[in-house]
C-alpha positions in Angstrom: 9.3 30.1 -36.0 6.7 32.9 -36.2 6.7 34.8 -32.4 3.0 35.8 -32.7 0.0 36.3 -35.2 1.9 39.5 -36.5 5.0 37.3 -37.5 2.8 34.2 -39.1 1.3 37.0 -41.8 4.9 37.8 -42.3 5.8 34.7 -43.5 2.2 34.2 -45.2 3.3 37.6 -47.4 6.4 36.4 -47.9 5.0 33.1 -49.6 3.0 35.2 -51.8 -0.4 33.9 -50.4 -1.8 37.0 -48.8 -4.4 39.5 -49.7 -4.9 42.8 -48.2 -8.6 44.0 -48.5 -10.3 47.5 -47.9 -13.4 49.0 -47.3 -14.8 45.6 -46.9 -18.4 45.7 -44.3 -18.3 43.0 -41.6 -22.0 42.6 -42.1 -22.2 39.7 -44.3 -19.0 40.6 -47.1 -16.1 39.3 -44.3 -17.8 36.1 -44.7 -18.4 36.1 -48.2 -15.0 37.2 -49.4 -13.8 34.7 -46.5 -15.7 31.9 -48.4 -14.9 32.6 -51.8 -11.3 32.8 -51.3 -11.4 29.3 -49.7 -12.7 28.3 -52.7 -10.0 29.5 -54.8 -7.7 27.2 -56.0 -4.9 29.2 -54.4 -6.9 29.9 -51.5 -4.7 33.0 -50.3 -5.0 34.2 -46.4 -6.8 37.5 -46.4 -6.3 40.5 -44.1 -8.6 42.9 -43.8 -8.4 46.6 -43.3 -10.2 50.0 -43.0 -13.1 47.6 -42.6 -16.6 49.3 -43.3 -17.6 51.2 -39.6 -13.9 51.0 -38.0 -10.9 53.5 -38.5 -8.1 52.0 -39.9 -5.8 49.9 -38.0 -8.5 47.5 -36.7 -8.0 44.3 -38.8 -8.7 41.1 -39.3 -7.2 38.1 -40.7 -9.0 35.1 -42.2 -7.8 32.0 -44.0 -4.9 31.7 -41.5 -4.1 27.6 -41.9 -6.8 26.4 -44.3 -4.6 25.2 -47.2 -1.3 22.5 -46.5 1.0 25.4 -47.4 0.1 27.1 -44.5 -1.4 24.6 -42.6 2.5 23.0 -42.7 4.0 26.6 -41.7 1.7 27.1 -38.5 3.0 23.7 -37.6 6.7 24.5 -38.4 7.1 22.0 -41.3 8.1 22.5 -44.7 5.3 24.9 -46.5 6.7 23.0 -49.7 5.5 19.7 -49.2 2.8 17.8 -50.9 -0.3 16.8 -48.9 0.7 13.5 -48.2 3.8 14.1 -47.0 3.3 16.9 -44.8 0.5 14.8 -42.8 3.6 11.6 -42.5 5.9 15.1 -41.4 3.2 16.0 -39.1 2.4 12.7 -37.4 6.3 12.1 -37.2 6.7 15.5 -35.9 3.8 14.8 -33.5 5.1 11.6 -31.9 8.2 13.5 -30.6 6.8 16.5 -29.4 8.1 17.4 -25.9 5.9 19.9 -23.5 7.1 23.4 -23.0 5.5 25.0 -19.9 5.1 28.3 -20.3 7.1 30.9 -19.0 5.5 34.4 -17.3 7.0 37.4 -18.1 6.4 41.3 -17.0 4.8 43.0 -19.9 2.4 42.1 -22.2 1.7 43.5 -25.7 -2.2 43.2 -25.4 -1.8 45.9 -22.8 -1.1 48.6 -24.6 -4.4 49.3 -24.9 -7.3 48.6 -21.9 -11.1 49.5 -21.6 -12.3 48.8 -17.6 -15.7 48.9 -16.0 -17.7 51.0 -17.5 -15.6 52.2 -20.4 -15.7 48.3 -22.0 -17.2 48.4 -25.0 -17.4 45.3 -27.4 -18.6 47.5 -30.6 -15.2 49.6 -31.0 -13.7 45.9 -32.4 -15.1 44.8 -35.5 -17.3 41.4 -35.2 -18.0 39.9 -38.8 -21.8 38.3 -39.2 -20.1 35.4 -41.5 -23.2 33.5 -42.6 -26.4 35.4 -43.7 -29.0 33.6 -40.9 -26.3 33.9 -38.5 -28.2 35.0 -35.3 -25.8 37.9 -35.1 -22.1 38.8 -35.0 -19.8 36.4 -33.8 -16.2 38.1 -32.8 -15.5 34.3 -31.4 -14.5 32.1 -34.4 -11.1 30.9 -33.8 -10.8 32.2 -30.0 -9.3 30.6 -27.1 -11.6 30.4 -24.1 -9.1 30.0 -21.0 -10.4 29.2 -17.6 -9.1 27.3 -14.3 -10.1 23.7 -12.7 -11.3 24.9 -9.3 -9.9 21.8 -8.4 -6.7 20.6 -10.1 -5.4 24.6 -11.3 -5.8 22.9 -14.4 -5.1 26.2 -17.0 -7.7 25.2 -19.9 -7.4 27.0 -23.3 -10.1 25.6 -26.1 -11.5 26.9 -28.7 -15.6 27.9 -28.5 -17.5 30.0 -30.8 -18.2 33.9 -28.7 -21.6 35.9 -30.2 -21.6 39.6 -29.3 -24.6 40.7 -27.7 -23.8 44.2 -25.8 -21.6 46.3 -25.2 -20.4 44.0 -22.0 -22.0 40.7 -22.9 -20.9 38.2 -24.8 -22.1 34.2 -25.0 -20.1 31.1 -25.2 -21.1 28.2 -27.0 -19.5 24.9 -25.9 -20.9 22.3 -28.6 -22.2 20.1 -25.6 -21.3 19.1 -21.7 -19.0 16.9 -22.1 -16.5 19.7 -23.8 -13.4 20.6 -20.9 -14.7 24.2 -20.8 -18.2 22.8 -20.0 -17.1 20.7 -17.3 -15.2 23.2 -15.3 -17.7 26.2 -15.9 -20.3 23.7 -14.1 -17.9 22.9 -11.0 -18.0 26.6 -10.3 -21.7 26.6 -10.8 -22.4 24.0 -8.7 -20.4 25.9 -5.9 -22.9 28.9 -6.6 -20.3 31.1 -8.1 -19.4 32.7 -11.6 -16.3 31.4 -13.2 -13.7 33.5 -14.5 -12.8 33.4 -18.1 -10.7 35.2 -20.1 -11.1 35.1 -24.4 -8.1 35.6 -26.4 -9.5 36.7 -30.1 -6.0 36.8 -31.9 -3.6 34.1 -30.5 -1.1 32.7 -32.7 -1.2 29.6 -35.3 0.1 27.2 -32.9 -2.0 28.2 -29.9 -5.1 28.1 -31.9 -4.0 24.3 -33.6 -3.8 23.5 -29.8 -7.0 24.9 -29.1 -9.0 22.8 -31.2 -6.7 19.6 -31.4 -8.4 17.3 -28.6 -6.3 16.8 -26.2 -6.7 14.5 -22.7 -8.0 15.8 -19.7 -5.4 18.2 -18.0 -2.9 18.6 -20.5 -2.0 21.6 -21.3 -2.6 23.6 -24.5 -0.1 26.2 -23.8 2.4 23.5 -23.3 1.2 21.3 -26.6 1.7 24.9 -28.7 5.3 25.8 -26.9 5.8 22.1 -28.1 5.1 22.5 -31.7 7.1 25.6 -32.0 10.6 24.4 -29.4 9.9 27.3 -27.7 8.0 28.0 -24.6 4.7 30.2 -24.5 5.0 34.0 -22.6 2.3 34.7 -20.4 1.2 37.6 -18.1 -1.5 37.4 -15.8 -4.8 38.8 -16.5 -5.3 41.7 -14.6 -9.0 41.0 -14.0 -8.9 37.5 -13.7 -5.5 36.3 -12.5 -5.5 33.7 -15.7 -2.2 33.1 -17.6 -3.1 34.8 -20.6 -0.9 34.9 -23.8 1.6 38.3 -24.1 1.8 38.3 -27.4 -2.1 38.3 -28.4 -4.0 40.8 -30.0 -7.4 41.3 -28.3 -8.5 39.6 -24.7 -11.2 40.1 -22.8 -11.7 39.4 -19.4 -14.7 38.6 -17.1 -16.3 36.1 -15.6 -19.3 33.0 -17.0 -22.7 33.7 -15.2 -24.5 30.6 -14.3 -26.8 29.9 -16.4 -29.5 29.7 -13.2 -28.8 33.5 -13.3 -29.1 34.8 -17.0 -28.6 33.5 -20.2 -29.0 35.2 -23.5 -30.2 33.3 -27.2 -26.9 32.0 -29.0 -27.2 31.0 -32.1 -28.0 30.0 -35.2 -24.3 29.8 -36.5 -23.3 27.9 -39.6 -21.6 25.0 -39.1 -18.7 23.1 -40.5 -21.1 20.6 -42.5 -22.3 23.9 -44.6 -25.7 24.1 -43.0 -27.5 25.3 -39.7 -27.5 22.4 -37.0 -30.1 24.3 -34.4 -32.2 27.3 -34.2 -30.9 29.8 -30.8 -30.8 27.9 -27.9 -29.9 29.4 -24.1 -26.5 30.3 -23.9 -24.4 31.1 -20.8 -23.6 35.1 -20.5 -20.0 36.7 -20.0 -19.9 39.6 -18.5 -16.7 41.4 -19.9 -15.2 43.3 -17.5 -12.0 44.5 -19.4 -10.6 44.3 -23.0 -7.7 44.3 -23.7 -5.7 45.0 -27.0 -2.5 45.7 -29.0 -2.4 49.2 -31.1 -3.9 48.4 -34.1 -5.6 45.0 -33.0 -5.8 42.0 -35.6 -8.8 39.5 -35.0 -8.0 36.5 -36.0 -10.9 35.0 -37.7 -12.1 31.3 -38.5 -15.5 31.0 -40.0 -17.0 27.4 -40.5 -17.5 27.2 -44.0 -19.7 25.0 -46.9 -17.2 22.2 -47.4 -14.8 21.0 -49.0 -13.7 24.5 -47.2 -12.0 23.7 -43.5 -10.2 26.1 -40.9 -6.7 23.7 -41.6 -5.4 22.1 -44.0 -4.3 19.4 -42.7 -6.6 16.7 -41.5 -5.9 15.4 -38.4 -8.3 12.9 -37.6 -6.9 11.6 -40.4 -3.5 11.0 -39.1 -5.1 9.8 -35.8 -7.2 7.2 -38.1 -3.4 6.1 -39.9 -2.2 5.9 -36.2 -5.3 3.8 -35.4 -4.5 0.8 -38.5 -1.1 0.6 -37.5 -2.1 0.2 -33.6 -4.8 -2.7 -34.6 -1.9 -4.6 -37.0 -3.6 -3.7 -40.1 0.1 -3.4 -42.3 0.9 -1.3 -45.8 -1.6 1.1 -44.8 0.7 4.2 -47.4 -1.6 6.9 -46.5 -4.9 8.2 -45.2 -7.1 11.2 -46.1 -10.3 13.1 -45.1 -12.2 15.0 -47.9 -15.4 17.3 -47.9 -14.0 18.6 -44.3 -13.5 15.4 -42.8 -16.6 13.7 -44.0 -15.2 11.4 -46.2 -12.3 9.4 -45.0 -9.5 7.3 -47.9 -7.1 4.9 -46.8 -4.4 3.9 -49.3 -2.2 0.7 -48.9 -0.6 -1.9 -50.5 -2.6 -5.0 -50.4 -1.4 -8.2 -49.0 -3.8 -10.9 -48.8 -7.6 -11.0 -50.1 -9.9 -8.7 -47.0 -6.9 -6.5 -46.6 -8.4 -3.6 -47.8 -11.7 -4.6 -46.2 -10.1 -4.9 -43.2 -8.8 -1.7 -43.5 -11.9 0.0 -44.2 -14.1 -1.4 -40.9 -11.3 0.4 -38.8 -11.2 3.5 -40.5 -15.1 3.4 -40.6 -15.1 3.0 -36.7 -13.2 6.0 -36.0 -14.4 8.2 -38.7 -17.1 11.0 -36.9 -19.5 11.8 -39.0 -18.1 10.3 -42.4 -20.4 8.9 -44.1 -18.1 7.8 -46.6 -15.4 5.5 -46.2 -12.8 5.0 -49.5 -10.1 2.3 -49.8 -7.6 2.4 -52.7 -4.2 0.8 -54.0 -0.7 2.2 -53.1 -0.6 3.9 -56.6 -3.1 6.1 -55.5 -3.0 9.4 -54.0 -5.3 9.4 -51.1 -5.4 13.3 -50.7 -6.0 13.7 -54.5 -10.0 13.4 -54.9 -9.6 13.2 -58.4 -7.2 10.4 -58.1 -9.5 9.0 -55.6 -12.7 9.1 -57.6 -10.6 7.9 -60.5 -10.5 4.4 -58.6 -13.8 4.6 -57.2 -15.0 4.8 -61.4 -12.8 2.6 -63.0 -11.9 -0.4 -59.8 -15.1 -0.5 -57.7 -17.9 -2.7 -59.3 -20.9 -1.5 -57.2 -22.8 -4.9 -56.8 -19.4 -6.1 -55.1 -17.1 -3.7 -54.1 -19.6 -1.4 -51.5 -21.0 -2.8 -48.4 -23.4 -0.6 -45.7 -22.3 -0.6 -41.8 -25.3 0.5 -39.7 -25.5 2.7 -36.4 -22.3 3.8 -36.7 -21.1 7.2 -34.8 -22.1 10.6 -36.5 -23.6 13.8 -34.8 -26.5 16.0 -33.3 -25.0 18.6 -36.3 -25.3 15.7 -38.9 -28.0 17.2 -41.2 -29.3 13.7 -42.7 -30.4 12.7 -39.5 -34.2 13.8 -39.3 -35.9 16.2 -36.3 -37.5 14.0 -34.7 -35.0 11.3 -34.5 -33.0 14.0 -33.0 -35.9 14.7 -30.4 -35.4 11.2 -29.4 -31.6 11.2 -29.0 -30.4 9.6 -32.3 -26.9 10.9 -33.4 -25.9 7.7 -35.5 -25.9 7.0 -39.3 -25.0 4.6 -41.8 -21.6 4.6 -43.3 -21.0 3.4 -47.3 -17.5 1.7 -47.1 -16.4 1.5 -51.2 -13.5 -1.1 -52.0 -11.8 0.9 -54.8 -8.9 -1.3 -55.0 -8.1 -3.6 -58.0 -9.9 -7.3 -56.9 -7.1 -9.2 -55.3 -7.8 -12.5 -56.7 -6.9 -11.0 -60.4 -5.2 -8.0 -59.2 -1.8 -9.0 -61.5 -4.2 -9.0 -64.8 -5.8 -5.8 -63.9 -5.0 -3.6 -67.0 -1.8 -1.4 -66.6 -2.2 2.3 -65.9 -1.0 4.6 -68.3 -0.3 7.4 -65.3 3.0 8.4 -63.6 3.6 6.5 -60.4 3.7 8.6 -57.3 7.9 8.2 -56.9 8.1 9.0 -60.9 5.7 12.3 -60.1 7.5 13.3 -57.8 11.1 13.1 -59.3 9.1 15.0 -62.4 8.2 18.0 -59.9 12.1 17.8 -57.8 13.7 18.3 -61.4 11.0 20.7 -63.3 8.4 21.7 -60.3 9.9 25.4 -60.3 9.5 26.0 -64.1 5.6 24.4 -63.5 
């Protein structure tokens, strides 16, 4: 597998699926060319160049992992698989993984280059403003925020968004206090000290999967990413900080997390993943950066949230964890499951056995679907990961007065959009959740009419025996 970011846009290239862009202005056009690529039907990664302000050399790279192509080749699967399979290769790939600590080595790429003290200065690196009300530039959309359990030496390495706001300041967003980095920022504040924090803007695809997969409390994201690639992580230890920090990344800075009793700066507004603007600025908690540290000519690795059905991967994986979840509660011939509009909209396929099978199904997707407001269940000869398959069903199986029933109070979000101000004010972050039986009706499921479509086995041999010339 790929070493680093550098060898992941190898293989990208080599898949035909990159796009290198010049002159482009990280004032608004990153974002938009960002966003309308997404929306391509080949959505190709994009690296960016002699960006608008910068000299040449300092890149960035967006649309890393948001299609299955290379969603599957970050993992280290097949880039050729269809959806569906490469989320049953995933999960199977998942339930064997075995940690890799990582090792520590004696050099470290990102030093090849180091501002200290007085010489740091955050505008040398380019730092897109994606969305047009953005509250400013954020160089922090797919970077790992590492930090130490005062307690446990517990190395944590998540993913948080990081707004620029000087040439030495920086704030860091964590979504809300229950998040790990939250948690052990706060021991240190308690204690009436800073914490040390290093961000790494340019780790590699499996390092940035771990960062935002959500994992339990102490496990390590270093040794979930050496997992998925069979090969331990290389670290080196911060200079500043004393943090294991990754060899092979592009840009890192250093510092330490004022308490937020001490300063705080406005973060925010950012656009979300739902397409719209959650909260006006809010108080965030300061950085001071104390070193950066990068690789000769530096590649950011960007990760925008977008207006679905536009995700950062490609895979869903709440989706396999809501396949995982039927299975564990006996719910049987469950032959796939999907999220749409990212992640919003959750399909279960499966082969029905007995009448409230696929009602069955649905209540236990519904309970573990965040946010989705829609939940889908179809036959075994649909595609789950197709929408147009899926809304093929919903047309032609579902009679409305029948088939679609309304669960109350079920778990969204403080970013869900639908959920009015003031209800917000007050604390509300639940909604109501359509579940829509799109199966045929199982008493007279045998008289149904007949399709006139390929099954999914005969597709398939159609694409093993002419895919190459399609």
């Amino acid at each position: 597998m790929y070493k680093d970011l550098r060898e992941f846009i190898a293989a990208v290239d080599k898949l035909g699926a990159l796009r290198r862009i010049e002159g482009a202005d990280p004032r608004f056009e990153i974002g938009g060319i960002t966003e309308v690529a997404a929306g391509l039907p080949d959505c190709p990664a994009l690296l960016f160049d002699n960006i608008k302000g910068f000299p040449p050399g300092f890149r960035i790279f967006t649309n890393a992992t948001t299609n299955v192509q290379r969603a599957s080749l970050a993992l280290g699967l097949d880039p050729a698989l269809r959806p569906l399979d490469a989320l049953k290769a995933w999960m199977e790939k998942r339930k064997n993984l075995r940690p890799q600590p990582p090792v520590t080595v004696k050099t470290a790429a990102f030093l090849e280059n180091t501002m200290i003290g007085r010489d740091v200065d955050i505008a040398r690196l380019p730092a897109p403003i994606w969305h047009r009300h953005d509250g400013g530039p954020f160089i922090g959309s797919g970077s790992l925020v590492i930090m130490r359990d005062p307690d446990s030496g517990w190395i944590n390495a998540s993913i948080y968004r990081v707004q620029v706001h000087g040439p030495n300041k920086v704030t860091v967003q964590f979504d809300h206090g229950g998040r790990h980095g939250a948690i052990i920022t706060k021991k240190y504040w308690d204690r009436g000290e800073s914490c040390p924090v290093a961000i790494v803007h340019g780790e590699d695809p499996a390092l940035f999967i771990a960062g935002f997969e959500y994992l339990p409390d102490g496990c390590s994201e270093y040794e979930f990413a050496g997992s998925i690639k069979g090969a331990p992580i290389e670290v080196f230890d911060g200079p500043q900080t004393g943090l294991p920090l990754p060899a092979l990344a592009e840009i890192i800075f250093e510092g330490r997390l004022l308490p937020m009793s001490e300063a705080t700066l406005p973060e925010g507004p950012f656009g979300e993943f739902t397409g719209y603007y959650a909260a006006a600025a809010r108080p965030g908690p300061v950085m001071e950066v104390s070193a950066i540290h990068h690789r000769n000519d530096p590649i950011l690795l960007g990760s925008p949230p977008m207006k679905p059905p536009r995700f950062h991967f490609g895979l869903p994986f709440r989706a396999a964890t809501i396949w995982s979840n039927l299975e564990a509660a006996g719910v049987t011939d469950v032959v796939g499951a999907w999220q749409h509009v990212s992640q919003l909209m959750t399909v279960v396929a499966l082969r029905q056995r007995y009448d409230g099978h696929a009602k069955r199904a649905a209540l236990v997707a519904a309970a573990h679907s965040y946010m989705a407001r829609i939940v889908v269940v179809v036959d075994d000869d649909i595609d789950p990961s197709n929408l147009g398959d899926v809304m093929w069903a919903v047309a032609t199986r579902c009679e409305p007065a029948e088939g679609i029933d309304i669960v109350r109070n079920a778990w969204s979000s403080a970013l869900d959009p639908r959920i009015a101000p003031e209800d917000k004010e007050r604390g509300v972050t639940a909604h109501s959740k359509a579940i829509i039986d799109a199966c045929r009706p199982f008493a007279w499921r045998d008289k149904f009419p007949p399709t006139s479509a390929l099954s999914p086995d005969e597709a398939r041999e159609i694409e093993a025996k002419w895919g190459k010339l399609l």
